[in-house]
C-alpha positions in Angstrom: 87.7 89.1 123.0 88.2 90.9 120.1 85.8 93.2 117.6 83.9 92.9 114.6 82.3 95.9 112.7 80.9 97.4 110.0 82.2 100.6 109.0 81.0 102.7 105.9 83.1 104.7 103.9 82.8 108.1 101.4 84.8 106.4 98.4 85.5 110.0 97.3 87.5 111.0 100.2 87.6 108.0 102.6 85.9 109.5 105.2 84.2 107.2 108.2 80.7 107.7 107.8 78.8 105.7 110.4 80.1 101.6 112.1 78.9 99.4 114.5 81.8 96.9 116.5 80.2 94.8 118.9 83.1 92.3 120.8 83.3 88.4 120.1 84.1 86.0 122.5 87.0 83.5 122.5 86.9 80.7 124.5 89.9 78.5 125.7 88.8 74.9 126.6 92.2 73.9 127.3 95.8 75.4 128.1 97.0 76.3 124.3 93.5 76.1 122.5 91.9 79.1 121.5 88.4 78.9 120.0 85.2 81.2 118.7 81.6 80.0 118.0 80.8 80.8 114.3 77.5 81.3 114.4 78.0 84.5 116.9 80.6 85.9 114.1 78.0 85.8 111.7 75.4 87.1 114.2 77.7 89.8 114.2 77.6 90.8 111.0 74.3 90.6 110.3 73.7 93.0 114.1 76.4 95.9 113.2 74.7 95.8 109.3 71.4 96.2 111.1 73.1 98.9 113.5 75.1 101.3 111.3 72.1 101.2 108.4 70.2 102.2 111.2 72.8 105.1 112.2 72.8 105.9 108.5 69.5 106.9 108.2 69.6 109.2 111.4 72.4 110.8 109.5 70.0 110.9 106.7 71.9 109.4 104.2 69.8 106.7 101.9 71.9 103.3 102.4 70.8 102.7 98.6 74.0 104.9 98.0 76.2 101.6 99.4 77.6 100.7 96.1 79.8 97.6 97.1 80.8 95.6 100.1 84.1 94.8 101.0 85.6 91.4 103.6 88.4 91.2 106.0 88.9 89.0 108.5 91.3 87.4 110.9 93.0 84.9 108.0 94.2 81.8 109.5 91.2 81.1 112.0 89.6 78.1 110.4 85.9 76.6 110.2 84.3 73.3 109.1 80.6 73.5 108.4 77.7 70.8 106.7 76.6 72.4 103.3 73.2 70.7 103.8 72.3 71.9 106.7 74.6 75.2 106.8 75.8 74.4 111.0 79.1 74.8 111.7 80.7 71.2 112.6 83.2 72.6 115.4 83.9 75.6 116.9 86.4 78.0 114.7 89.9 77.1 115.8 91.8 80.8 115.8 95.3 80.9 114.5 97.2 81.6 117.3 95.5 78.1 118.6 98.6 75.6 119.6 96.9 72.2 119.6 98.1 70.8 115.9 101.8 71.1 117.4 102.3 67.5 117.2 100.9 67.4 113.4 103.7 70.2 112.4 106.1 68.2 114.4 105.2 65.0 112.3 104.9 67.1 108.9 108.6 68.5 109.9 109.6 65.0 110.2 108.7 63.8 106.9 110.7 66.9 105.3 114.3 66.3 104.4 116.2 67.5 106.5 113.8 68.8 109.0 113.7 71.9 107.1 110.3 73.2 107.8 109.8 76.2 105.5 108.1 75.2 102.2 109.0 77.3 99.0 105.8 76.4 97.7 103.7 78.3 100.2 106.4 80.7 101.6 105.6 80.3 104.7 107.1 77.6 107.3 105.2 74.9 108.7 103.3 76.1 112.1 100.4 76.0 114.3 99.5 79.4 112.9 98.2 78.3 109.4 94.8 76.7 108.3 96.1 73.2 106.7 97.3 71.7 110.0 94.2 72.9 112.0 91.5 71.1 109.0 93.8 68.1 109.7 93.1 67.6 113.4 90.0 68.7 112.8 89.1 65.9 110.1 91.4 63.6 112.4 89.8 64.3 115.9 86.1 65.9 115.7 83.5 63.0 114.1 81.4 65.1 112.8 83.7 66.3 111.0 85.1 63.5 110.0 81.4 61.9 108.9 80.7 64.8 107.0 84.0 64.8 104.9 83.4 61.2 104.5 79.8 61.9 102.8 80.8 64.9 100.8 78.6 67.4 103.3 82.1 69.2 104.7 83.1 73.0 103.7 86.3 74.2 104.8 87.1 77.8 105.1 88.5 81.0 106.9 86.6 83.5 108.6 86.0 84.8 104.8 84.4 82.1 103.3 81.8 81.3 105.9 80.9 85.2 106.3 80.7 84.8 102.1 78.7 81.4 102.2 76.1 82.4 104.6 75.6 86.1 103.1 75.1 85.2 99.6 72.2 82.6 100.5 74.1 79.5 102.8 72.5 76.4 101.8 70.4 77.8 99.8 73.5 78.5 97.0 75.5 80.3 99.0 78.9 81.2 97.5 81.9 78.9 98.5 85.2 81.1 97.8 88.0 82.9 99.2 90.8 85.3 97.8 93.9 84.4 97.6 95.6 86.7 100.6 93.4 84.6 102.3 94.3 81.4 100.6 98.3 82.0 100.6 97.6 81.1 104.4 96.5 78.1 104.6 99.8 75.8 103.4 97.6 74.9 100.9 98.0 77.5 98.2 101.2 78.0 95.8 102.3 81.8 95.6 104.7 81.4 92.5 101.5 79.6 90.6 98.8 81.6 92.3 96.5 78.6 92.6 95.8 75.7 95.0 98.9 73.2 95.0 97.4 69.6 94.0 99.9 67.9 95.8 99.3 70.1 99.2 95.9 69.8 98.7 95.9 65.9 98.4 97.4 65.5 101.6 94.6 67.2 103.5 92.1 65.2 100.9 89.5 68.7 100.2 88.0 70.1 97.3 89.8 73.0 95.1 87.3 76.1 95.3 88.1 79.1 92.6 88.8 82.7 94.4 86.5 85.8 94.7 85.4 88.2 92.4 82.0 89.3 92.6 78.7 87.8 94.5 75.8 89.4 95.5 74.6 89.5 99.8 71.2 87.7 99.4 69.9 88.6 103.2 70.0 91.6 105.8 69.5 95.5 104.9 72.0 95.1 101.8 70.7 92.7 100.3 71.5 92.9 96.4 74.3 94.7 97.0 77.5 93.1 95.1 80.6 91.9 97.7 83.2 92.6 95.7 86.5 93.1 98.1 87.5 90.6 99.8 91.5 90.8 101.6 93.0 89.3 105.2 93.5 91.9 107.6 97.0 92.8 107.7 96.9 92.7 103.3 93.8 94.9 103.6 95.4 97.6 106.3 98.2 97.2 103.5 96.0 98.9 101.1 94.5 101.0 103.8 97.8 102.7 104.4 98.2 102.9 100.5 101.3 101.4 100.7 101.7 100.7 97.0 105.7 101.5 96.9 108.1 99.5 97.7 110.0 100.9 100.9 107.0 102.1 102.9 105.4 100.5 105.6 105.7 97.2 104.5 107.6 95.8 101.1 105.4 94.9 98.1 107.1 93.0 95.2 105.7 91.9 91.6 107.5 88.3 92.4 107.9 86.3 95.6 111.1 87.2 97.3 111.9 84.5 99.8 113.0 85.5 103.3 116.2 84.2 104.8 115.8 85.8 108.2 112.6 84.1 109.1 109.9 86.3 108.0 106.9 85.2 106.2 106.7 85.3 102.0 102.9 86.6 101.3 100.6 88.0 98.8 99.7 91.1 99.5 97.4 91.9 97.1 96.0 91.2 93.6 93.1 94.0 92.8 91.2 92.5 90.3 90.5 89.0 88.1 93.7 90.5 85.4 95.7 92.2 87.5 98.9 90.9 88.6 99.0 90.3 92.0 101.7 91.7 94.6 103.8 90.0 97.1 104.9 90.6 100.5 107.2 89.7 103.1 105.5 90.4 106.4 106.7 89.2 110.3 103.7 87.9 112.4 104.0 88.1 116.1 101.8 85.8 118.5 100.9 87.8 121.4 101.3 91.8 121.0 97.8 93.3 121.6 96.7 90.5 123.5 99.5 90.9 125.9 96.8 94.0 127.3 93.9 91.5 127.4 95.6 89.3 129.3 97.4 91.9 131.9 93.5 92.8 132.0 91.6 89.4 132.2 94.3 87.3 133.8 96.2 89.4 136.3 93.9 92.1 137.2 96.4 94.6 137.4 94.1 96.8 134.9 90.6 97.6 134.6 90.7 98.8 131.1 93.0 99.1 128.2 93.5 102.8 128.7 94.7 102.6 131.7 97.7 100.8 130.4 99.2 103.5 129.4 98.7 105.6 132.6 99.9 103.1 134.9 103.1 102.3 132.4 103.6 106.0 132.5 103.2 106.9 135.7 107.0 105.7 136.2 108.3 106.4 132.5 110.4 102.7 132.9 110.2 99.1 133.1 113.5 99.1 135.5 115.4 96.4 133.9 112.3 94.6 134.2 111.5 92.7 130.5 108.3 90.6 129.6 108.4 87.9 126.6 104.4 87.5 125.7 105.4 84.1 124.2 102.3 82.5 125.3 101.7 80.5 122.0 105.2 80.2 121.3 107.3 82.7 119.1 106.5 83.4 115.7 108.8 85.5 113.1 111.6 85.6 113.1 111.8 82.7 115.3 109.3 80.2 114.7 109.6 78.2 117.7 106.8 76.4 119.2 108.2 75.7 122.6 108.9 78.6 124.0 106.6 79.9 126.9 106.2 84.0 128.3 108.9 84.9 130.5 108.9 88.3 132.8 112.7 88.5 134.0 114.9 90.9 135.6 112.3 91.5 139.0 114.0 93.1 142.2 111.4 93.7 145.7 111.3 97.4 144.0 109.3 96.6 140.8 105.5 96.8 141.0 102.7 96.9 138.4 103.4 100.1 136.8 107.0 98.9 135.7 105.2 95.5 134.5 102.9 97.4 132.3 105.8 99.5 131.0 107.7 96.2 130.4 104.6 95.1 128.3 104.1 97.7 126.2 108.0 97.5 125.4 107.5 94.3 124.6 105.1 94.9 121.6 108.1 97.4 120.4 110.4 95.4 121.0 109.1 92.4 118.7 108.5 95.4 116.0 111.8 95.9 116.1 112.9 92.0 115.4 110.3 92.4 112.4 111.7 95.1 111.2 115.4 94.1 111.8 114.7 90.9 109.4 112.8 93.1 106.9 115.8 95.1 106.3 117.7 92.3 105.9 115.6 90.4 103.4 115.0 93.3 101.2 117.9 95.8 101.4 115.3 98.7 101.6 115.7 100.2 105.0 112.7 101.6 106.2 113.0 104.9 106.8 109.4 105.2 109.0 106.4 103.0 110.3 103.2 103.5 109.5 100.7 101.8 112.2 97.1 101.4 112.6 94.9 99.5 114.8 93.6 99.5 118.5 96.8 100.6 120.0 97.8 103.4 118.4 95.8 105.4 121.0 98.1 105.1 122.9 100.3 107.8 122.7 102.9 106.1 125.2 103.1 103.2 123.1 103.3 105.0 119.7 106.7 107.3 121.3 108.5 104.0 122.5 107.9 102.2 119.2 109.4 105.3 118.0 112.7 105.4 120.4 112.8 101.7 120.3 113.2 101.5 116.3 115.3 104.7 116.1 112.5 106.0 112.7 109.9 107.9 112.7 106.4 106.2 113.2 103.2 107.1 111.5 99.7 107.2 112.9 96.9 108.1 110.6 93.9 109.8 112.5 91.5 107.4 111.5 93.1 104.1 112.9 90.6 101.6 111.2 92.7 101.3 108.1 92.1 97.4 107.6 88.6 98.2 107.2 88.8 101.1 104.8 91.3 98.8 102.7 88.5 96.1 101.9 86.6 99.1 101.3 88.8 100.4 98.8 89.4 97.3 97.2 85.1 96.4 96.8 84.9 100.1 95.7 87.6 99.9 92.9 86.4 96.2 92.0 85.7 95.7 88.2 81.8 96.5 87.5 81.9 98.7 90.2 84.4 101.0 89.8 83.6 104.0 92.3 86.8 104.1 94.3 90.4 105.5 92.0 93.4 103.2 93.3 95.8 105.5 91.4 98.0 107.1 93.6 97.6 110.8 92.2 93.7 110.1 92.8 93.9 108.8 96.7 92.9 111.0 99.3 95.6 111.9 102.0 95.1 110.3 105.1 95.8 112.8 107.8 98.1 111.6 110.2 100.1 112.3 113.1 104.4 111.2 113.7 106.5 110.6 116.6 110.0 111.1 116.9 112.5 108.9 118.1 113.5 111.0 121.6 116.2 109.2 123.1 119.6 108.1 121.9 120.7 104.9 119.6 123.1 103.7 122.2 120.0 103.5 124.8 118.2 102.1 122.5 120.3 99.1 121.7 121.3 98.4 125.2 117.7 98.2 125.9 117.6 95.7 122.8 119.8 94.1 123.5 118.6 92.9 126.9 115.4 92.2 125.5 117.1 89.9 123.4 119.0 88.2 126.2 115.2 87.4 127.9 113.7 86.1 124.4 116.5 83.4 124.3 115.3 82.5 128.4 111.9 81.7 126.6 113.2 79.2 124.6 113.0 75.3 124.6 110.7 75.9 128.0 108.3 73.6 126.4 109.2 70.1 125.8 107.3 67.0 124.9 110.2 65.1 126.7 108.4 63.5 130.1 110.0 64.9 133.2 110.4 63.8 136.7 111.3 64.9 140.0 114.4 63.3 139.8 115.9 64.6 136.5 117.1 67.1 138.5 119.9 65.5 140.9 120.3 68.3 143.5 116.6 68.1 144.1 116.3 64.2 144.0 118.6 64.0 146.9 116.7 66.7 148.5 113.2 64.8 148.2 114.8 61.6 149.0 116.9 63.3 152.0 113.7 64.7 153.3 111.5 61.4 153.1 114.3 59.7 155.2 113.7 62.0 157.6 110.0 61.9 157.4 110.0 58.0 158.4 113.2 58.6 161.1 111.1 61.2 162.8 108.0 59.1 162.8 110.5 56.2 164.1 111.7 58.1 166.9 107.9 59.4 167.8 106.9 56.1 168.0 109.7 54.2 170.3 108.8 57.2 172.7 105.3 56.2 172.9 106.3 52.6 173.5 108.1 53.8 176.4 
């Protein structure tokens, strides 16, 4: 599962004034896919509006004060849906789903020399990003496929639908994006900051302009203009107000290209004339969802918090490490075929060490990001700034710390993504009640943890991480196997059938006797 809210903010001194999250279901039909129905997003939306206008007035505060409303949203996940009746065609396929792996394969293919990072998009070919999952989509789901066919098929992220159906669905419902959402897709060229004909011809859909402002047309706020709209990680961007290059995460004024396997992405552009701002940014598959899945799958948990009691009950994973490459490995790796891995097990380690070796594991991943990011942009990083979920867990937040050898920064009010498409509707032209000028933002309060243990531990714990990611790789092949690939193990079978049918021999010339 994962959350979606509504949170209001003061835009004079970004304060939290009221939200609603309610959780969203993911389904996973089969081993790799990963799925959400659209129409409970949306329901959503439209319950935590109804919820925190509710909580609003409690707090006696008039909702007509909401000036501006402001989207983020998981960016990848993509959604097909029939303009003329406004139902979705299929279910959203999320982006960590892995069932488009032989379309990247056959996209690599055509590439000369295999090489499957693209200059144009700056981001490599993969499962992860919307283009190949619209393909199978159009290829394998006849609905789908009919309604492209008759001109009746919208394609979007999470963004667009949300858009679409607030500002009036099939009844002129807005059909846009932005373009952190649209640098995503493989679709969308960074240097030219428009959709690439020749990417988009391949996938044979419509070229949609980008958002500015619309107007919600249903629910408590209706009339009220959306005028923000940013993917997650480019909104918690602004949410940190990292607007300097150096801090948590690099923003340029061109694409710089990344030669150690990170992504090239827009991180911004506030506002129809102003220039937009580039990023290079590591994604990692599993690293929350490796606690969902401790929780759901092996039972070893109840809830998220107590993760961290159980990992710190014994204060070590005791050599014990855990690769979460359940979809594969993304930055700085990018390969599909490798599979999760826990390695380094003796008859002393239990659950507490394997939730220590999880947490590690999200660190641990960081760290590879971060590694890359130095190298790309000769700007070490001389802290982290986080946000999200996790950071409440203090265990967590002081290994990320000891792990990366810099400081790491925690504002006290985690929920920067959503304050950064808050920021960004707030400051939106024809709006204008949110300053993005740095002397004019309000300190986020915020709390840091200190590396406490050596470099050379560090490293050696690194270091053996390292040694278990490579274990992880190639486990996945589309190669067919068989019993007897394996010689030792042949003989073995074979050996053993002999003996079946001598022993049944022998059994029955006794009887006969």
């Amino acid at each position: 599962m994962f959350k979606e809210g509504v949170l209001v903010f003061n835009a004079k001194t970004a304060e939290l004034l009221s939200h609603h999250q309610v959780e969203i279901k993911q389904s996973f039909p089969k081993e790799g896919w990963v799925e959400e129905d659209p129409k409970e997003i949306l329901q959503s939306v439209y319950e935590c509006m109804d919820r925190t206008c509710e909580k609003l007035t409690q707090l006696n505060i008039d909702i007509s004060n909401i000036k501006a409303v402001g989207v983020t949203n998981q960016r990848e996940t993509t959604l097909v849906w029939d303009k003329e009746t406004g139902e979705p065609l299929y279910n959203a396929i999320v982006w960590l789903d892995l069932r488009t792996q032989s379309t990247v394969e056959r996209l690599i293919n055509k590439t000369p020399g295999r090489n499957k990072n693209h200059l144009k998009t700056g981001l490599p070919i993969s499962t992860y990003f919307s283009a190949v999952k619209l393909r199978w989509l159009m290829d394998n789901v006849e609905k789908v496929h009919e309604a492209v066919l008759s001109h009746r098929a919208m394609f979007g992220t999470v963004d667009s639908w949300l858009i679409w159906c607030l500002t009036g669905g099939k009844k002129g419902g807005v059909h846009c994006t932005d373009v952190t959402n649209a640098s995503r897709t493989m679709l969308f060229n960074i240097h030219t900051m428009d959709w690439d004909p020749e990417l988009c011809k391949y996938v044979q859909i419509c070229i949609h302009t980008v958002l500015y402002t619309f107007f919600l047309k249903s629910g408590p706020l209706t009339g009220v203009p959306i005028s923000g709209c940013l993917g997650d990680q480019s909104a918690a961007l602004v949410g940190q107000m990292c607007f300097k290059d150096g801090q948590a995460k690099n923003t340029y004024d061109f694409p710089v290209m990344s030669d150690h396997g990170l992504l090239t992405t827009v991180a911004y552009k506030l506002g129809r004339d102003k220039p937009a701002c580039y990023a290079l940014e590591g994604s990692v598959a599993i690293a929350g969802a490796v606690v969902r899945w401790l929780k759901d799958n092996l039972g070893i948990i109840q809830t998220s918090t107590e993760l961290e009691k159980l990992a710190a009950d014994v204060g070590t994973s005791y050599g014990c490490y855990f690769v979460p490459a359940f979809s594969g490995l993304y930055a700085p790796y990018w390969e599909p075929s490798a599979r999760g891995i826990i390695c380094g097990l003796t008859q002393f380690t239990n659950r507490s060490h394997l939730a220590f070796a999880a947490l590690e594991a999200v660190c641990f991943q960081t760290r590879e990001i971060l590694d890359a990011m130095n190298q790309d942009s000769g700007i070490h990083l001389s802290q982290l700034q986080v946000d999200g979920g996790m950071t409440s867990n203090r265990l967590l937040m002081q290994l990320q710390a000891d792990i990366l050898c810099i400081p790491v920064v925690k504002p006290s009010m985690p929920e920067t993504t959503a304050l950064g498409a808050a920021m960004a509707a707030g400051a939106a032209e024809g709006v204008s009640v949110w300053s993005l000028n740095p002397e004019d933002l309000t300190e986020v309060t915020s709390e840091k943890f200190e590396p406490q243990i050596n470099p050379e531990e560090s490293e050696l714990r690194y270091a053996r991480w390292k040694k278990a990611v490579q274990r992880a790789m190639n486990w996945e092949t589309t190669e067919p196997t068989s019993i007897f690939s394996s010689v030792p193990l042949g003989f073995y079978i074979l050996g053993s059938m002999f003996m079946l049918i001598g022993a049944k021999y022998i059994a029955g010339q006794c009887e006969s006797e």
